[in-house]
N, CA, C and O atoms as a GROMACS GRO file, in nm:
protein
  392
    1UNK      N    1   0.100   1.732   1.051
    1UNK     CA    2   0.193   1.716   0.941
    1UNK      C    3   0.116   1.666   0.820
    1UNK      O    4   0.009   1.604   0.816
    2UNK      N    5   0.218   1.718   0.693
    2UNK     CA    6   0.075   1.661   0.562
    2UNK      C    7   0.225   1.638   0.455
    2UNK      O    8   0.344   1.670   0.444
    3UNK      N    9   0.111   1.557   0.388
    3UNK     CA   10   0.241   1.483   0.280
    3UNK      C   11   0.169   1.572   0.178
    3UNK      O   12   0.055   1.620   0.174
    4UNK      N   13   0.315   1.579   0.069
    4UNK     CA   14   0.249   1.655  -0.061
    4UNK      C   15   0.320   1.580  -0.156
    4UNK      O   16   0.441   1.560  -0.146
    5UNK      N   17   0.253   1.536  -0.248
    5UNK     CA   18   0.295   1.471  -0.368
    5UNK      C   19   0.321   1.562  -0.490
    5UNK      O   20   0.240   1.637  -0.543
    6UNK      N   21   0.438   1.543  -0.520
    6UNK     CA   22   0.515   1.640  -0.602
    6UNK      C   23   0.519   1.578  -0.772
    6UNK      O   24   0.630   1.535  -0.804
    7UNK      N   25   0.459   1.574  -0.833
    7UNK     CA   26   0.457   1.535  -0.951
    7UNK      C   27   0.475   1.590  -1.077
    7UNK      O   28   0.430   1.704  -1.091
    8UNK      N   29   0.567   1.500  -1.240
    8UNK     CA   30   0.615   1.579  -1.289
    8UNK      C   31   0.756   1.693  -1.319
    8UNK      O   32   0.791   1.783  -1.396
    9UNK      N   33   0.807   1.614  -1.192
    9UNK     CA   34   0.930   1.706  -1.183
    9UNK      C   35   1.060   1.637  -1.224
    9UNK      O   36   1.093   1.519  -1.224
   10UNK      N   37   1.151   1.804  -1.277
   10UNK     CA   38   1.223   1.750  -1.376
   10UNK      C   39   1.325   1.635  -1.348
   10UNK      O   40   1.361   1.642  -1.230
   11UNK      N   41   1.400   1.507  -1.428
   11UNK     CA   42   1.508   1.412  -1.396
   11UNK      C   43   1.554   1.459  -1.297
   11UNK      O   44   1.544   1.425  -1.179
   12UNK      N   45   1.649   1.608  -1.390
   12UNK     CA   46   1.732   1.621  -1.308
   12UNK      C   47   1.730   1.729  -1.143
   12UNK      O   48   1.830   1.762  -1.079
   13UNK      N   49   1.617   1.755  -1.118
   13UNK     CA   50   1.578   1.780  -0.949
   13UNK      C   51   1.663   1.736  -0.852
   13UNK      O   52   1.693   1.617  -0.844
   14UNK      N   53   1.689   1.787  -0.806
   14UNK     CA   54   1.756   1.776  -0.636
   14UNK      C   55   1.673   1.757  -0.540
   14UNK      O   56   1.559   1.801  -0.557
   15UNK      N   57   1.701   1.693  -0.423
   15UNK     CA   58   1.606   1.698  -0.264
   15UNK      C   59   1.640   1.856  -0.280
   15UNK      O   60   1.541   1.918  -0.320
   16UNK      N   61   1.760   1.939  -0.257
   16UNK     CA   62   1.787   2.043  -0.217
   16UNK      C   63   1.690   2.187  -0.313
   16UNK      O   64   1.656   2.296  -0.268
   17UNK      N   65   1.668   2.131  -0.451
   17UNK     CA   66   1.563   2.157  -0.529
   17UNK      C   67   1.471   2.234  -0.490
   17UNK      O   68   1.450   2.351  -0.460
   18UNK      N   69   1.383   2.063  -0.505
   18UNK     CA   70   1.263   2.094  -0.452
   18UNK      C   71   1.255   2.153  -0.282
   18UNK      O   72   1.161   2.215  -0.232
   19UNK      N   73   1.351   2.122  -0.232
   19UNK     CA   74   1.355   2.176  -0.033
   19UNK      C   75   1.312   2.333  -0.068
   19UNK      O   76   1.225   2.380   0.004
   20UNK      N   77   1.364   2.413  -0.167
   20UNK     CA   78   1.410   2.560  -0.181
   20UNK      C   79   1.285   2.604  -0.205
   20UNK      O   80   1.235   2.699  -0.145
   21UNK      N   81   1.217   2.523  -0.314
   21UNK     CA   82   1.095   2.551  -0.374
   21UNK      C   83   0.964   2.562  -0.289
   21UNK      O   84   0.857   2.612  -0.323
   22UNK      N   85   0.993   2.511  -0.187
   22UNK     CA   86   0.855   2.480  -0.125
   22UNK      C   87   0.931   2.538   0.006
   22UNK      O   88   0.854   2.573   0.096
   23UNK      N   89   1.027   2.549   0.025
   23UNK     CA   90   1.042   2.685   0.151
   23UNK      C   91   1.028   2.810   0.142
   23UNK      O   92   1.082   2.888   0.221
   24UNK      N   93   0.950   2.849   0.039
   24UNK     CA   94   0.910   2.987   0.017
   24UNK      C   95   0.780   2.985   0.052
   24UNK      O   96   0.726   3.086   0.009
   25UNK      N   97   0.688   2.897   0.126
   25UNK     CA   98   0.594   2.874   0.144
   25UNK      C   99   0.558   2.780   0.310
   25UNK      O  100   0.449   2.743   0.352
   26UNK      N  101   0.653   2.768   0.353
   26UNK     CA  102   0.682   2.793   0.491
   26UNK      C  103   0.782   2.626   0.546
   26UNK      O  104   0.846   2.561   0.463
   27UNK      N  105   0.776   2.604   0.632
   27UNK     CA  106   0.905   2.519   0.675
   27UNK      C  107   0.841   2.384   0.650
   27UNK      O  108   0.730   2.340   0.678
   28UNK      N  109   0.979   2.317   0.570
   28UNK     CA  110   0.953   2.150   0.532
   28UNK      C  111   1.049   2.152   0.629
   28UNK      O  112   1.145   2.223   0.661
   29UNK      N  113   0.963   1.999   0.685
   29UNK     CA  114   1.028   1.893   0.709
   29UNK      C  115   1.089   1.785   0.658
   29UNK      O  116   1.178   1.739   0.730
   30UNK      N  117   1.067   1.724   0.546
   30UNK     CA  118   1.108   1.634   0.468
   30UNK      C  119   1.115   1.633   0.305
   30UNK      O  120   1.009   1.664   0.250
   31UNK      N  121   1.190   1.612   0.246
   31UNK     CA  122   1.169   1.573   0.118
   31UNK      C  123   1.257   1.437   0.080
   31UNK      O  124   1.368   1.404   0.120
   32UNK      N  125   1.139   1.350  -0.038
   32UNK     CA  126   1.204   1.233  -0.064
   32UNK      C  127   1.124   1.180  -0.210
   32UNK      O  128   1.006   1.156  -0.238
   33UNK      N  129   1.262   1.174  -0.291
   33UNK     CA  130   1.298   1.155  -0.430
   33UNK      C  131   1.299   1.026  -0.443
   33UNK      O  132   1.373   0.983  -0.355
   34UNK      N  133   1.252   0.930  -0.514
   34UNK     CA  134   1.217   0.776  -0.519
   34UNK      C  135   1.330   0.778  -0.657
   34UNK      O  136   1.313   0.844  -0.759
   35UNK      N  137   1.444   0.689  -0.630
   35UNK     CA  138   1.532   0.608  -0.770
   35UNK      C  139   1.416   0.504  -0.830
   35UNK      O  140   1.326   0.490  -0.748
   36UNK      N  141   1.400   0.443  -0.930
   36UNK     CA  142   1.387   0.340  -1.003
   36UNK      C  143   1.476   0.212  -0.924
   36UNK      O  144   1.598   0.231  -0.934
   37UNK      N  145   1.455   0.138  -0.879
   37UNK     CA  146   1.509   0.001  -0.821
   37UNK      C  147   1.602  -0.030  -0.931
   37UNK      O  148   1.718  -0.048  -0.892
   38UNK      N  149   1.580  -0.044  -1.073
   38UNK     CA  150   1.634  -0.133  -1.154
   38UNK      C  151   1.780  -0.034  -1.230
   38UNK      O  152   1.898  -0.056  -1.257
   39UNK      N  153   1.698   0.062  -1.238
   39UNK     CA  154   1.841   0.204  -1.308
   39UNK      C  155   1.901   0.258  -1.212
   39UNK      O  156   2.024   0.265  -1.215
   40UNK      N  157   1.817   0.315  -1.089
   40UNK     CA  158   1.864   0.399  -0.990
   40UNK      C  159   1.831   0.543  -1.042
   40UNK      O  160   1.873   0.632  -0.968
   41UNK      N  161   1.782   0.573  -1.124
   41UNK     CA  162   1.749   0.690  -1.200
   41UNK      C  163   1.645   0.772  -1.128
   41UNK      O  164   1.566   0.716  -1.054
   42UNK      N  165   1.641   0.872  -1.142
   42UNK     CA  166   1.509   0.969  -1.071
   42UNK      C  167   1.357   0.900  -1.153
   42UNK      O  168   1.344   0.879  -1.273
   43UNK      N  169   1.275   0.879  -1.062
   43UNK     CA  170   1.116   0.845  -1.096
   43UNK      C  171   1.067   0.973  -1.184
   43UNK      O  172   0.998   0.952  -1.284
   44UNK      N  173   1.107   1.119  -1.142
   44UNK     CA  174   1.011   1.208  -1.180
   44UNK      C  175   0.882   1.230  -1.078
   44UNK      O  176   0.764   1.231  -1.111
   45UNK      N  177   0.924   1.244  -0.972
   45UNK     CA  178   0.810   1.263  -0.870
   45UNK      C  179   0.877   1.253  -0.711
   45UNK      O  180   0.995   1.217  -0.702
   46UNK      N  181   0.812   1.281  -0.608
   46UNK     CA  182   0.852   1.320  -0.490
   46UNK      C  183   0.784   1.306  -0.397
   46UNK      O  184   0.673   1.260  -0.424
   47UNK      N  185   0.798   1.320  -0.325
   47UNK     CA  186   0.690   1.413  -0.166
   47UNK      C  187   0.751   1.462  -0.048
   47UNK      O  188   0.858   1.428   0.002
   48UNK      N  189   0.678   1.537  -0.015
   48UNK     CA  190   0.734   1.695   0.078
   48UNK      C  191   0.632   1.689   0.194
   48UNK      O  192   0.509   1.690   0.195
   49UNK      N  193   0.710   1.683   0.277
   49UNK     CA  194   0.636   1.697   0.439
   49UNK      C  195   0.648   1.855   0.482
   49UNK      O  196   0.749   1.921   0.507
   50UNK      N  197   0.503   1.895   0.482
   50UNK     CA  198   0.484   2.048   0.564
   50UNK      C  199   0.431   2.006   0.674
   50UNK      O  200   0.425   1.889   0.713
   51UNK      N  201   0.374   2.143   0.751
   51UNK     CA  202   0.250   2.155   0.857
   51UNK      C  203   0.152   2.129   0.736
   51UNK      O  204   0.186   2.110   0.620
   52UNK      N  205   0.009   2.131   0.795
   52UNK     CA  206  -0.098   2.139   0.760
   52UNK      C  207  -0.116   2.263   0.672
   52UNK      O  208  -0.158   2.256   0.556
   53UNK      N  209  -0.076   2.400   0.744
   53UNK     CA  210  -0.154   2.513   0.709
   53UNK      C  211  -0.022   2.506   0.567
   53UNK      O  212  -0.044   2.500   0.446
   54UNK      N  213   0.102   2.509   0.635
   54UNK     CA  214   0.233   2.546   0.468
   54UNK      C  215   0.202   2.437   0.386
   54UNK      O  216   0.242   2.431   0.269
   55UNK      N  217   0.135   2.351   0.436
   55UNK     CA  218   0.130   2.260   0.296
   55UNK      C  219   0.016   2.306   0.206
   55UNK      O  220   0.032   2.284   0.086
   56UNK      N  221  -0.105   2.371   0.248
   56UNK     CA  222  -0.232   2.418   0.180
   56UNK      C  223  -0.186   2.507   0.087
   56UNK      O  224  -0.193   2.496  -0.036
   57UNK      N  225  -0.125   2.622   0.170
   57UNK     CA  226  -0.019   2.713   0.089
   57UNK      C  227   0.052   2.696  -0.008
   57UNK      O  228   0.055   2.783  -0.096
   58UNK      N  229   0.118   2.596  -0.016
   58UNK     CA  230   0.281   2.549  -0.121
   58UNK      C  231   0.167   2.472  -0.223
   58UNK      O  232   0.162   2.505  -0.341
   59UNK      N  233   0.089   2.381  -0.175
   59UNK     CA  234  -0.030   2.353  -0.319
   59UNK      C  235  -0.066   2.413  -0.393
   59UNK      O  236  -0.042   2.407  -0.514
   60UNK      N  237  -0.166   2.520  -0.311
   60UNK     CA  238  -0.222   2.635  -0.386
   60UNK      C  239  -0.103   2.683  -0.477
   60UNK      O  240  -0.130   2.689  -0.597
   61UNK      N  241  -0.010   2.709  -0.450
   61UNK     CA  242   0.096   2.811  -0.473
   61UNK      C  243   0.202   2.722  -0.572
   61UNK      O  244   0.309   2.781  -0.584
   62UNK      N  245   0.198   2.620  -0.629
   62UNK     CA  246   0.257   2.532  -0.668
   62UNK      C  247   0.212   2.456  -0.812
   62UNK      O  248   0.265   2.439  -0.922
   63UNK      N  249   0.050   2.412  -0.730
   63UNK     CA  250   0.040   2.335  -0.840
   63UNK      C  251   0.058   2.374  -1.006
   63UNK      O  252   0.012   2.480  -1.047
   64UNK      N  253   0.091   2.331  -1.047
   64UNK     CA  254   0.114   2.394  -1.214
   64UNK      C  255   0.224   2.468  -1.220
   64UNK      O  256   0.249   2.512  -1.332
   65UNK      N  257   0.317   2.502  -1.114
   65UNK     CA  258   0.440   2.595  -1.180
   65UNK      C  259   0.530   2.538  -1.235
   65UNK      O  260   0.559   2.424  -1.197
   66UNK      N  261   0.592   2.594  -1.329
   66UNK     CA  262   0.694   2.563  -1.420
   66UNK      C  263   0.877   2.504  -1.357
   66UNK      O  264   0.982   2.568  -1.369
   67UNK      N  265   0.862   2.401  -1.309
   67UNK     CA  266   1.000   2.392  -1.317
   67UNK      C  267   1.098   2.318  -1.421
   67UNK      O  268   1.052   2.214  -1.466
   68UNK      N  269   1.209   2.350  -1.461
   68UNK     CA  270   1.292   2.280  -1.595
   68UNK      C  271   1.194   2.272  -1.682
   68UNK      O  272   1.212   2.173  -1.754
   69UNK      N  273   1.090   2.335  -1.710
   69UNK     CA  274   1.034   2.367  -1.823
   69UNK      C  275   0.920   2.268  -1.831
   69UNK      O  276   0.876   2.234  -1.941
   70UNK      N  277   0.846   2.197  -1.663
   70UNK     CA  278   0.754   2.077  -1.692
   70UNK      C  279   0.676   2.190  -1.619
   70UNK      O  280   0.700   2.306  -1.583
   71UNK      N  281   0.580   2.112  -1.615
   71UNK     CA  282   0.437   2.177  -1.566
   71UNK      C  283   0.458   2.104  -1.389
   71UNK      O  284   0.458   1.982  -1.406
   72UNK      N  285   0.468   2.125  -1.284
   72UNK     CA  286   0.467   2.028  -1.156
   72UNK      C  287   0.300   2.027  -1.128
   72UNK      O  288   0.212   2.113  -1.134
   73UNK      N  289   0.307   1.875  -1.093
   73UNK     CA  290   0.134   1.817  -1.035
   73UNK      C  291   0.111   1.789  -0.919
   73UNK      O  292   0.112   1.671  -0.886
   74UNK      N  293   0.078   1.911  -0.805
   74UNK     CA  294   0.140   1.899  -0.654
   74UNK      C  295   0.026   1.862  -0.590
   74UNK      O  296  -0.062   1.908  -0.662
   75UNK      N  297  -0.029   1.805  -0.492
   75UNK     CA  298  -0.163   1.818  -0.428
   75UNK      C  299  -0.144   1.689  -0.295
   75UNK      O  300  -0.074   1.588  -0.300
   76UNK      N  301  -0.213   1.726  -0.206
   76UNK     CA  302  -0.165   1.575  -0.126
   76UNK      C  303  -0.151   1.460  -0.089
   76UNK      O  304  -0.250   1.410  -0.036
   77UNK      N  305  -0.052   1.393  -0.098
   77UNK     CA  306  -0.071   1.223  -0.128
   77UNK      C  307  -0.178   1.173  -0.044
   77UNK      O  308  -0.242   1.211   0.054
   78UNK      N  309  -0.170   1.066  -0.124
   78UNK     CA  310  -0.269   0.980  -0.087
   78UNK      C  311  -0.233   0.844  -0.034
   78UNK      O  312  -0.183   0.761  -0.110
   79UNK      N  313  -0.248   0.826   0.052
   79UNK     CA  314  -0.225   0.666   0.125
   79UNK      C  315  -0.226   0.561   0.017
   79UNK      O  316  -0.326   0.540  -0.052
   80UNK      N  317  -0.075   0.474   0.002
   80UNK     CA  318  -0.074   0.387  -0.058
   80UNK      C  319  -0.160   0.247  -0.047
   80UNK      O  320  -0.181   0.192   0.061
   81UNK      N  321  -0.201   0.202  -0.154
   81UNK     CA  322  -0.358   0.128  -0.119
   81UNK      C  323  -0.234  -0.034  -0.058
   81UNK      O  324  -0.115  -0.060  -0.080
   82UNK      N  325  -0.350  -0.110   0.026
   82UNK     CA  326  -0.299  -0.240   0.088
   82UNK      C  327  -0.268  -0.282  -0.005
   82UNK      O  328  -0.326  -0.231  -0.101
   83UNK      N  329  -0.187  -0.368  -0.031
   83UNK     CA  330  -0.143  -0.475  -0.072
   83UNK      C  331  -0.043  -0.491  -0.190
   83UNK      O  332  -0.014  -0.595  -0.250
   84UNK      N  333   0.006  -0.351  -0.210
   84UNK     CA  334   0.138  -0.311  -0.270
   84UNK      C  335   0.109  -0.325  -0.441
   84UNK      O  336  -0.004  -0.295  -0.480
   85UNK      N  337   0.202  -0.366  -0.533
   85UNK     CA  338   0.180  -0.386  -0.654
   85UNK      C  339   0.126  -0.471  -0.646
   85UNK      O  340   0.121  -0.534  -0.541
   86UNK      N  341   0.033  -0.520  -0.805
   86UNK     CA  342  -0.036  -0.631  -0.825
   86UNK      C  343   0.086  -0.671  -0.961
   86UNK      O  344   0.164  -0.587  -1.007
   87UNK      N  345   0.079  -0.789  -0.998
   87UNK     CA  346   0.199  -0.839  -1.070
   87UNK      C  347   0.109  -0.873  -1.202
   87UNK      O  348   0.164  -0.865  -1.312
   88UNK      N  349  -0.040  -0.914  -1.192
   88UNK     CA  350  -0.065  -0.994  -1.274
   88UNK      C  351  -0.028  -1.144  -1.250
   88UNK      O  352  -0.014  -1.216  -1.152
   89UNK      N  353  -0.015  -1.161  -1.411
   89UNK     CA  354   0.100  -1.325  -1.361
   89UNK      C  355  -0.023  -1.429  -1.342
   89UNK      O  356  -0.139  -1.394  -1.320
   90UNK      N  357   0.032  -1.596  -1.355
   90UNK     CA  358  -0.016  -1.674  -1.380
   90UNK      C  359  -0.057  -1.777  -1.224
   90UNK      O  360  -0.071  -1.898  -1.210
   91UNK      N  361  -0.068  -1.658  -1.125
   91UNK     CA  362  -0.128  -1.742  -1.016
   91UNK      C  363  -0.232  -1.806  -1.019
   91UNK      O  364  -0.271  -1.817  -1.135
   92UNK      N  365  -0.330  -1.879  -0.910
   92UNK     CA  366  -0.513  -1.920  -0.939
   92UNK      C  367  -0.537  -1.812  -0.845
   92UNK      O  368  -0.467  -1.732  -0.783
   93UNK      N  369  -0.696  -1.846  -0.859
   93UNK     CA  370  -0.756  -1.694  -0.783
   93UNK      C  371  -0.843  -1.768  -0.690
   93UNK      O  372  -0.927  -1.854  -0.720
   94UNK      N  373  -0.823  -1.739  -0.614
   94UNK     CA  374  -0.930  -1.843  -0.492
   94UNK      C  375  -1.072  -1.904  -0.488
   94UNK      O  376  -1.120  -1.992  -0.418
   95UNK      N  377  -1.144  -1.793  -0.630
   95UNK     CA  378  -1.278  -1.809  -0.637
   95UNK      C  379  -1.348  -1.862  -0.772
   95UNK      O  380  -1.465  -1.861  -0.809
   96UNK      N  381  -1.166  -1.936  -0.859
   96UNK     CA  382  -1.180  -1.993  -0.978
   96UNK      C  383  -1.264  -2.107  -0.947
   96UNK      O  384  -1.262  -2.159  -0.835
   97UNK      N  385  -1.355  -2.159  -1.064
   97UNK     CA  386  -1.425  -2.282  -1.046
   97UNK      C  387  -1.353  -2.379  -1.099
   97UNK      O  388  -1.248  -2.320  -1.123
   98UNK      N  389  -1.337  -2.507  -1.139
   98UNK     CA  390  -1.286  -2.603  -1.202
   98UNK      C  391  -1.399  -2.656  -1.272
   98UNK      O  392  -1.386  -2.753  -1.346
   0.00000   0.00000   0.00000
């Protein structure tokens, strides 16, 4: 199984959308549309669970096409790095001197 990061895509996108778009390129398993926590609004981005081989396919075959008039930036995600957001912010840093 391979994740594909769907980027660029328009507000107003559907799961059912993008599902259509990338089943012309062989069988998803998943798609999932991230709200904004604070609006609930579409992020503008996604990711789509293929096989291995339909996901190489739907990349190739994807990246850069035109949907609602954006350019989509498809290729496969990448493992979110440890330790989630960084905030910044006025913590100390363990290796400050005094």
């Amino acid at each position: 199984m391979a994740k594909i990061y769907v980027g660029n895509l328009p507000f107003s996108a559907t799961e059912d959308d993008v599902r259509a778009l990338f089943s012309a390129h062989g069988e998803v398993q998943s798609v999932a549309l991230p709200n904004d926590r604070d609006t609930g609004r579409p992020r503008g981005f996604g990711f789509v669970e293929m096989s291995a081989s339909d996901a190489s396919r739907a990349i190739g075959a994807l990246n850069g096409h035109s949907m609602g008039g954006r350019s989509l930036r498809v290729n496969e995600a990448q493992d979110k790095p440890a330790g989630g957001r960084s905030g910044g912010g006025g913590g100390f840093r363990s290796n400050s001197r005094w």
